[in-house]
C-alpha positions as CSV (number, residue, x, y, z in Angstrom):
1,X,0.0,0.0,0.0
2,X,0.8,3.8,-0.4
3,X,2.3,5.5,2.2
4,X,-0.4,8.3,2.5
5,X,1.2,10.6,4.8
6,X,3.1,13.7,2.9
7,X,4.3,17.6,3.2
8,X,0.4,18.7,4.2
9,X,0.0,15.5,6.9
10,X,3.0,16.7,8.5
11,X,1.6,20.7,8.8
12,X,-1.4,19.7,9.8
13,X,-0.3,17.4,12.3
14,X,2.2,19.9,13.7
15,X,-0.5,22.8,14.2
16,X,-3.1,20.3,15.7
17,X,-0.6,19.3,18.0
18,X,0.1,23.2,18.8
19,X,-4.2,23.8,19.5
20,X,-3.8,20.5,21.4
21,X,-0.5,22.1,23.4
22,X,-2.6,25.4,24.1
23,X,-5.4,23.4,25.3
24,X,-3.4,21.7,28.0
25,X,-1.5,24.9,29.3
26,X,-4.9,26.7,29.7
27,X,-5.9,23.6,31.6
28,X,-2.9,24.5,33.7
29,X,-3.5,28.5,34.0
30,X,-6.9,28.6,34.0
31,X,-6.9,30.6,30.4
32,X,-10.6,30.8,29.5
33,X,-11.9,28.1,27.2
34,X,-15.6,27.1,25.7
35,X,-16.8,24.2,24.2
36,X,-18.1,24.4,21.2
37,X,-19.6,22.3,18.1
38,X,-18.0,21.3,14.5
39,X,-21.2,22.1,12.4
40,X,-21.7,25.9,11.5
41,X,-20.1,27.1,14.3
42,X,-19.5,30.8,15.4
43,X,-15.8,30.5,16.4
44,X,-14.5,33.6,15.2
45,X,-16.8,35.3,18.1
46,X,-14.5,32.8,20.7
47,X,-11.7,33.3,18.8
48,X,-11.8,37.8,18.6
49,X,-11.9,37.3,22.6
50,X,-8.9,34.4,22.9
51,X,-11.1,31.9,24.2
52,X,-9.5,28.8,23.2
53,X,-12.0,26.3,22.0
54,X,-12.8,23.0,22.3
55,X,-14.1,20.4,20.3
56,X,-15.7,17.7,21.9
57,X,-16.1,15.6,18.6
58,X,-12.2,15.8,17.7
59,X,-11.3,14.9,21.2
60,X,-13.6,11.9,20.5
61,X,-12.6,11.4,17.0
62,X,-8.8,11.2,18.4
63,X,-9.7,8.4,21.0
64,X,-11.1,6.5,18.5
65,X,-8.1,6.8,16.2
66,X,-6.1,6.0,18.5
67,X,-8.5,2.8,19.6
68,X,-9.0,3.9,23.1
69,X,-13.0,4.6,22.4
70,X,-14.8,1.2,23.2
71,X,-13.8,1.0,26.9
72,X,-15.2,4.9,27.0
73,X,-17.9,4.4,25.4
74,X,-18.7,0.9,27.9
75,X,-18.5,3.0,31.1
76,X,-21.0,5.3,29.6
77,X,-22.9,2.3,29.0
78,X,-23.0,1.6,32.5
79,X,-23.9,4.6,33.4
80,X,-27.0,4.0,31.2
81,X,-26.5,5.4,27.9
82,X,-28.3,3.6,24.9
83,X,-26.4,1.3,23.0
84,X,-27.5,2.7,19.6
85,X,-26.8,6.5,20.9
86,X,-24.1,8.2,19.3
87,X,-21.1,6.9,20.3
88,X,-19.0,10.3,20.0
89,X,-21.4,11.2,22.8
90,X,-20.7,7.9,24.9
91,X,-16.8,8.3,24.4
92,X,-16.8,12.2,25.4
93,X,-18.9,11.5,28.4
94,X,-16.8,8.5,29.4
95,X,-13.4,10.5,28.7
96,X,-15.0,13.2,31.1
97,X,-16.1,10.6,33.9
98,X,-12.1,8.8,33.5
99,X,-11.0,12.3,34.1
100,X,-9.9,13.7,30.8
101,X,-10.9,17.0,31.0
102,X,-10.2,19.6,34.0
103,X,-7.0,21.2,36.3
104,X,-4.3,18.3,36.0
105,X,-5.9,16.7,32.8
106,X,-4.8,17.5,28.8
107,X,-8.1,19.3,28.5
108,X,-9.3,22.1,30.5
109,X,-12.8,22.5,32.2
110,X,-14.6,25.0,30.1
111,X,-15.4,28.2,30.7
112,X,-18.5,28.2,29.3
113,X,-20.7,25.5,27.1
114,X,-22.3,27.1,23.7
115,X,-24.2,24.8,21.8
116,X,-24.7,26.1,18.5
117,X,-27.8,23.6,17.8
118,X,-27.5,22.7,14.1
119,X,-29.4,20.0,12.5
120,X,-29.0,17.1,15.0
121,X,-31.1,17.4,18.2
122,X,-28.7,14.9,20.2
123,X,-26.2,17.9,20.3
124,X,-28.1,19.7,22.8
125,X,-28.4,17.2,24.9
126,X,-24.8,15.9,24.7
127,X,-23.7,19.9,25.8
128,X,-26.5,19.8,28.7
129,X,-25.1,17.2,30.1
130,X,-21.5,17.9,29.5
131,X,-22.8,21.4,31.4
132,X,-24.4,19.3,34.1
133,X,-20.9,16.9,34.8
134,X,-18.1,20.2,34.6
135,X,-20.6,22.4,36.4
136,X,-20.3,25.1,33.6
137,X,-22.8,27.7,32.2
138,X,-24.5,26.4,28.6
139,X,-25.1,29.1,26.0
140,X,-27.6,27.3,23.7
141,X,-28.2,29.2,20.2
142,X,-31.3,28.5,18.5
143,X,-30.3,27.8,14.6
144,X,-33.3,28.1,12.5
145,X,-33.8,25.0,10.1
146,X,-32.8,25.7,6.2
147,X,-36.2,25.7,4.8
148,X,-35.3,27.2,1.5
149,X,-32.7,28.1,-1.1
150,X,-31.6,31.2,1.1
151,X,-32.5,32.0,4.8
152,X,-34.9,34.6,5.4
153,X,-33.8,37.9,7.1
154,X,-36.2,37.4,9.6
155,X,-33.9,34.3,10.2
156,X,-30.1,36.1,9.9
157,X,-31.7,39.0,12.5
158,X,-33.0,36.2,14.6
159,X,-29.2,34.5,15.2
160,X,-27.6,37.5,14.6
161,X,-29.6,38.9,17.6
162,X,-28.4,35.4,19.7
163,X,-24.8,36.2,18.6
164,X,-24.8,39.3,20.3
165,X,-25.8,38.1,23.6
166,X,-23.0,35.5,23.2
167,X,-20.8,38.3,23.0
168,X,-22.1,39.7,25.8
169,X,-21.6,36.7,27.7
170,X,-17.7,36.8,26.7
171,X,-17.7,40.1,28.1
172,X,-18.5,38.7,31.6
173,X,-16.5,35.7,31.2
174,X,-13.4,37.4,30.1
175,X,-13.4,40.9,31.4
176,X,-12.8,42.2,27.7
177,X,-14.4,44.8,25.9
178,X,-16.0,43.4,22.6
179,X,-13.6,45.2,19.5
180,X,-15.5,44.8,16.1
181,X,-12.0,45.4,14.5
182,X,-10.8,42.2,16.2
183,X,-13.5,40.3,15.3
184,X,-13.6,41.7,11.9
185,X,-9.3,40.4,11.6
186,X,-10.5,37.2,12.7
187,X,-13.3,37.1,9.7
188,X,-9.9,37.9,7.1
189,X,-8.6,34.8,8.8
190,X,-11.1,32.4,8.0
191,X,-11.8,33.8,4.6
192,X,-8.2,33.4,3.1
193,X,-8.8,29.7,5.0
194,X,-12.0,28.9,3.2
195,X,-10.5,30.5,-0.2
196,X,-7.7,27.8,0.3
197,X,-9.8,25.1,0.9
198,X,-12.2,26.0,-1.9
199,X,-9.5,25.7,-3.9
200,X,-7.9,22.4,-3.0
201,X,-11.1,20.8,-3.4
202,X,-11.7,22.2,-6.9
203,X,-8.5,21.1,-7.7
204,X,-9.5,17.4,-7.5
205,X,-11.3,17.8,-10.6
206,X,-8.5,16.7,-12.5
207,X,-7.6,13.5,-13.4
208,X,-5.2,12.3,-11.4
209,X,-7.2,14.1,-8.3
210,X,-4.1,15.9,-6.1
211,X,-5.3,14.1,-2.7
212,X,-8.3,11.8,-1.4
213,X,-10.9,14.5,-0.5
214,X,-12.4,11.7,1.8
215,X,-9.4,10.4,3.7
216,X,-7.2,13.4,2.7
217,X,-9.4,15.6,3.4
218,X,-9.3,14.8,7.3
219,X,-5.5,16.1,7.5
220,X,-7.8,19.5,6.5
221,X,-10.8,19.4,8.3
222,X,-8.7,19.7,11.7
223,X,-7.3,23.2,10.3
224,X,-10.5,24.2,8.9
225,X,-13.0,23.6,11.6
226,X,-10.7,23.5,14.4
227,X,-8.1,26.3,14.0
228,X,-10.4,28.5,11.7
229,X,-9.6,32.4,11.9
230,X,-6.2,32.0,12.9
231,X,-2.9,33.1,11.4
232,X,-2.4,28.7,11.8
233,X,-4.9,28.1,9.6
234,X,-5.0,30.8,6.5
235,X,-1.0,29.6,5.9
236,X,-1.8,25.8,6.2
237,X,-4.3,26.5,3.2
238,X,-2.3,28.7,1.6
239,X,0.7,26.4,1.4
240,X,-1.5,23.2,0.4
241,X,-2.8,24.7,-2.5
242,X,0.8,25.5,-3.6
243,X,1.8,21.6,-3.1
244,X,-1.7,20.4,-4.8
245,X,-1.0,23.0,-7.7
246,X,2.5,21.2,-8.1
247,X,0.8,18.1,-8.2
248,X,-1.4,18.9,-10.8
249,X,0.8,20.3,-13.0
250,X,3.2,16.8,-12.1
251,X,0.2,14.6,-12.7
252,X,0.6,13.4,-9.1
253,X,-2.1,11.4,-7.2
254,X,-2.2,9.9,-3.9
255,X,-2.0,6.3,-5.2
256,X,-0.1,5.3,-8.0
257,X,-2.9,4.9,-10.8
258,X,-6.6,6.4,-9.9
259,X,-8.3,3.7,-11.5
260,X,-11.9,5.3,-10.2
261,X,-13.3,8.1,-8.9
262,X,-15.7,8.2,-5.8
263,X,-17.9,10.3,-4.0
264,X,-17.9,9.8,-0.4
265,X,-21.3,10.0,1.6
266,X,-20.6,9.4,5.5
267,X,-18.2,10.1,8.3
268,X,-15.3,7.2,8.3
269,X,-15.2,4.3,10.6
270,X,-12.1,6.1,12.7
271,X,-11.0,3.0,14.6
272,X,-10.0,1.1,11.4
273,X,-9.4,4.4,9.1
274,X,-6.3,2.9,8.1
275,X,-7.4,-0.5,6.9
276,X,-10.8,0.8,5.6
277,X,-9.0,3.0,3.5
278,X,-6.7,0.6,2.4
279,X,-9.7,-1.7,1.1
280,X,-10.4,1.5,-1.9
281,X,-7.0,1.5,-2.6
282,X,-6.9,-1.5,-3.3
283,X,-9.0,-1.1,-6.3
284,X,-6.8,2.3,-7.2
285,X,-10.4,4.1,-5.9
286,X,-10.0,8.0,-5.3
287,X,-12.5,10.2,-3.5
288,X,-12.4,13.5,-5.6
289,X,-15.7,14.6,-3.2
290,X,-17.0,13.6,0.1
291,X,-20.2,14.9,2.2
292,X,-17.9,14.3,5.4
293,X,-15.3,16.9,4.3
294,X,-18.3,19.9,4.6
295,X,-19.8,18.9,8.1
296,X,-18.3,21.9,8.9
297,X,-18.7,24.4,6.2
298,X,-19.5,24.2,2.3
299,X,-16.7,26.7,0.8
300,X,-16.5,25.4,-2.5
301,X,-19.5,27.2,-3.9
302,X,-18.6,30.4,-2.8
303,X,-19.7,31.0,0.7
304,X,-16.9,33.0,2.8
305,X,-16.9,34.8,6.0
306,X,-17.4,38.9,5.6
307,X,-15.3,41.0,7.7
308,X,-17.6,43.8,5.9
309,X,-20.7,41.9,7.6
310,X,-18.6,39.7,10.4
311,X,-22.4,38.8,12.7
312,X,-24.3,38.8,9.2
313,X,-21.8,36.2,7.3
314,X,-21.3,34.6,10.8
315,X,-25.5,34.1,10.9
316,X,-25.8,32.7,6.9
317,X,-22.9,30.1,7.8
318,X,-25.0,28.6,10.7
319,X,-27.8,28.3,8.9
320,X,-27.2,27.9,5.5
321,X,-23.3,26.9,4.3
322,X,-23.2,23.6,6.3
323,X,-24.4,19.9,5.6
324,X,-25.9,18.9,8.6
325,X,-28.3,22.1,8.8
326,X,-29.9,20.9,5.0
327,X,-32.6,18.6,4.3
328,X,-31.8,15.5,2.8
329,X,-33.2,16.6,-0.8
330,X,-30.4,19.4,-0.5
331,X,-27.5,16.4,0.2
332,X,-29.1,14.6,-2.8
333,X,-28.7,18.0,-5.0
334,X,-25.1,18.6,-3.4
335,X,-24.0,14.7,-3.9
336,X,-25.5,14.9,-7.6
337,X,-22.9,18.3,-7.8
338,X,-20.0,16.6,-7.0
339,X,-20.5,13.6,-9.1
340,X,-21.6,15.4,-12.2
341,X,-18.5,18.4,-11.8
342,X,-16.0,16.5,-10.4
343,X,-16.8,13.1,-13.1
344,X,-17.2,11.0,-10.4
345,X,-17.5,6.9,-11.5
346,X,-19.4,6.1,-8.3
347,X,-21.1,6.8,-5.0
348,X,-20.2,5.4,-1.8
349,X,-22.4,5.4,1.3
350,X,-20.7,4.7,4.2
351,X,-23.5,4.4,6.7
352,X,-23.1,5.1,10.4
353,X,-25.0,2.8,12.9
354,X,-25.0,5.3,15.9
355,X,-25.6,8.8,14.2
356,X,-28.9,8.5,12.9
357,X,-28.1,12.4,11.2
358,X,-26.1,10.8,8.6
359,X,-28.0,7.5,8.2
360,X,-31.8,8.2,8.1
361,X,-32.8,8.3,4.7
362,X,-29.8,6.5,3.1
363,X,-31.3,3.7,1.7
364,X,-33.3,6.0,0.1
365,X,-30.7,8.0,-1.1
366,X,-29.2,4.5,-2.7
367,X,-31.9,3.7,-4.5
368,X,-32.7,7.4,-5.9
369,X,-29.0,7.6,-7.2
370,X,-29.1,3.9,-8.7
371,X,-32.9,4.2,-10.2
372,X,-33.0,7.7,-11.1
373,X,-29.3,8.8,-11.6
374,X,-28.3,5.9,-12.8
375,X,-25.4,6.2,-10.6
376,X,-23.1,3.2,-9.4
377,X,-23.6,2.9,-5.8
378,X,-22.6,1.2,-2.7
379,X,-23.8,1.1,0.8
380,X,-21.8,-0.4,3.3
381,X,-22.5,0.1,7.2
382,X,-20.4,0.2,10.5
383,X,-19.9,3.4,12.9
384,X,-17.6,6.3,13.2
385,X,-16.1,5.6,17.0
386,X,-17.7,2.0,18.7
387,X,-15.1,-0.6,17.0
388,X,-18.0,-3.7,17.6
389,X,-19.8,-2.3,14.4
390,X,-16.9,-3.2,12.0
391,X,-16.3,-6.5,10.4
392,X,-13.5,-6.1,8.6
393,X,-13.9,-9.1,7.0
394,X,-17.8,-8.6,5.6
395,X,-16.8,-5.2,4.6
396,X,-13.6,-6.5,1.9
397,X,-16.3,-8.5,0.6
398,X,-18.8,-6.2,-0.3
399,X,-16.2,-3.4,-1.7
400,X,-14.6,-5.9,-3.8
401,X,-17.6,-7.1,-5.3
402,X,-18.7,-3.8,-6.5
403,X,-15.5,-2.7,-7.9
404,X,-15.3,-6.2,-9.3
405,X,-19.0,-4.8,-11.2
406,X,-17.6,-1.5,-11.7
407,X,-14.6,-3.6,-13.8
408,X,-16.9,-5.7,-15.9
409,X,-19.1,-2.4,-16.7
410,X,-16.0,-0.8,-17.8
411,X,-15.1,-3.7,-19.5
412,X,-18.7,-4.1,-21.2
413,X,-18.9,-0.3,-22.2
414,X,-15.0,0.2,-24.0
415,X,-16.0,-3.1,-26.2
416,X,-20.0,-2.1,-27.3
């Protein structure tokens, strides 16, 4: 196999590593921190007062990487969580019971709790009770639903009016003034990010695609969601585009020969990531799109942050330029995007068993592509953190028997 890992692996390893590092020493001072969601966050409103944020989900995500979820997510069990809830919940909550977060842990206790409710209800009550175990204040933003095209103004005046009380509740926490100008800097920030990243992904468009925007793309989502409006993130950005533009121009993929182009639906299974990556490229299978890589943001249509409008452009990303906050006839419409621009030879469902967000309607969304698109397409099922829902075994099966039938089509259509 491939070795995956190259120049933008190593930068975004490196300035993880340096949030993770700033995490830990305010756990040591007592710097003020929140927590804070993935999907359409407001970050740049932590960020223009240096509260360091924290991301539940990657500190899940990590765990599970690093296969030290399932006894986590067990002692939540015992303490009489569902089996079928979502299991980034159960391994946050049984980090925080093991002691993982507070004075004398890697993460500090936070500051404050906002839960920017976007699209999945089990959110709010993962931040309640992460409020309830740290004892800290919860901040609970009301996101309208997407219901059209475009948000109404009644809707951007409605969060933008929430926003502000958030900003006053900075105030308190940190003693700081609010400065528009700051927050406005921090806006730049995540602009030239989201330009980066825009670009990079419309880069896989050609043939050979310069990295997998499914398991790539993770390396990217850190900087992006995590370390968006920061100096860390704009140059991260701004130098992988100058290595993807190189490889383009070399005709440089991340496997030898890209035999097939996918679109990815579906976070990954993280405790196998390696292996379950290794079973595409096998087959020479590249992902030039993936729904995963926009939980937090869709940049490649031309959404940016403002710092003309920083609480307006703040308001439209929560509700509108972000997956999880669109119905599931606006994923079909964004999946049939990417497979039509970016000549995708396949879709790929990877269905999760405890986040019912991503899996409710996929069946559905199999057959429409297959019946109506006409679209090759494979659903295969496990879960993004609990490692008893893989079979590694089942799973080589069904992927090799659909590229095996993506083969003979090939085959079938270069001799008619």
């Amino acid at each position: 196999m491939a070795d995956y890992k190259g120049t933008v692996h190593e930068h975004s390893k490196r300035i993880m590593g340096a949030w993770y590092d700033t995490l830990a020493q305010a756990a040591k001072t007592g710097a003020p921190s929140a927590y804070i969601m993935i999907t359409g966050n407001c970050v740049e409103i932590l960020r223009a007062f240096d509260i360091a944020p924290i991301f539940p989900e990657v500190n899940a995500l990590q765990l599970a990487i690093r296969k030290q979820s399932l006894p986590l997510i067990l002692k939540s069990e015992e303490m009489g969580y569902s089996s079928d809830n979502c299991a980034y919940v159960k391994a946050d909550v049984g980090y925080t019971m093991e002691g993982g977060i507070g004075k004398d842990a890697k993460i500090p206790t936070p500051n404050l709790i906002v839960c920017n409710f976007v699209g999945c209800n089990v959110y709010i009550k993962w931040f309640e009770h992460s409020a309830e175990f740290l004892k800290a204040p919860l901040f609970m933003i009301d996101v309208p639903f997407l219901r059209e095209k475009e948000p109404s103004k009644e809707d951007i005046t409605y969060v933008v009016a929430q926003l502000k009380e958030l900003i006053a509740t900075c105030e308190k926490i940190t003693g700081k003034k609010f400065d528009i100008d700051r927050l406005r800097e921090v806006c730049a920030l995540s602009r030239r990010a989201e330009e980066g990243w825009a670009r990079a992904k419309d880069l896989c468009k050609n043939r050979p695609a310069p990295f997998d925007a499914y398991f790539d793309s993770i390396n990217m989502m850190g900087p992006i969601n995590v370390l968006r409006g920061s100096t860390d993130a704009a140059d991260f950005f701004d130098a992988a585009v100058q290595e993807f533009e190189a490889d383009v121009a070399a005709k440089r993929g991340p496997l030898p020969e890209e035999k097939f182009r996918l679109v990815i639906e579906g976070p990954p299974p993280y405790p196998y990531y390696r292996s379950f990556r290794d079973l595409f490229a096998a087959w020479g299978a590249v992902a030039v799109q993936s729904t995963y890589s926009t939980v937090g943001g869709i940049w490649e249509w031309g959404y940016r942050h403002d710092p003309e409008r920083p609480l307006e452009s703040i308001a439209e990303h929560m509700i509108v330029h972000n997956l999880c906050n669109r119905s599931l006839l606006e994923r079909y419409s964004q999946i049939r995007r990417y497979v039509e621009e970016w000549k995708a030879d396949a879709l790929v469902i990877h269905s999760i068993k405890s986040c019912r967000l991503f899996s409710a309607g996929q069946g559905d969304m199999r057959d429409y592509f297959v019946g109506e698109r006409h679209v090759p397409t494979l659903l295969v099922e496990s879960d993004l953190e609990d490692p008893r829902y893989y079979a590694h075994a089942q799973m080589k099966n069904r992927i090799d028997a659909f590229f095996e039938s993506l083969e003979h089509r090939r085959i079938v259509s270069m001799s008619v």
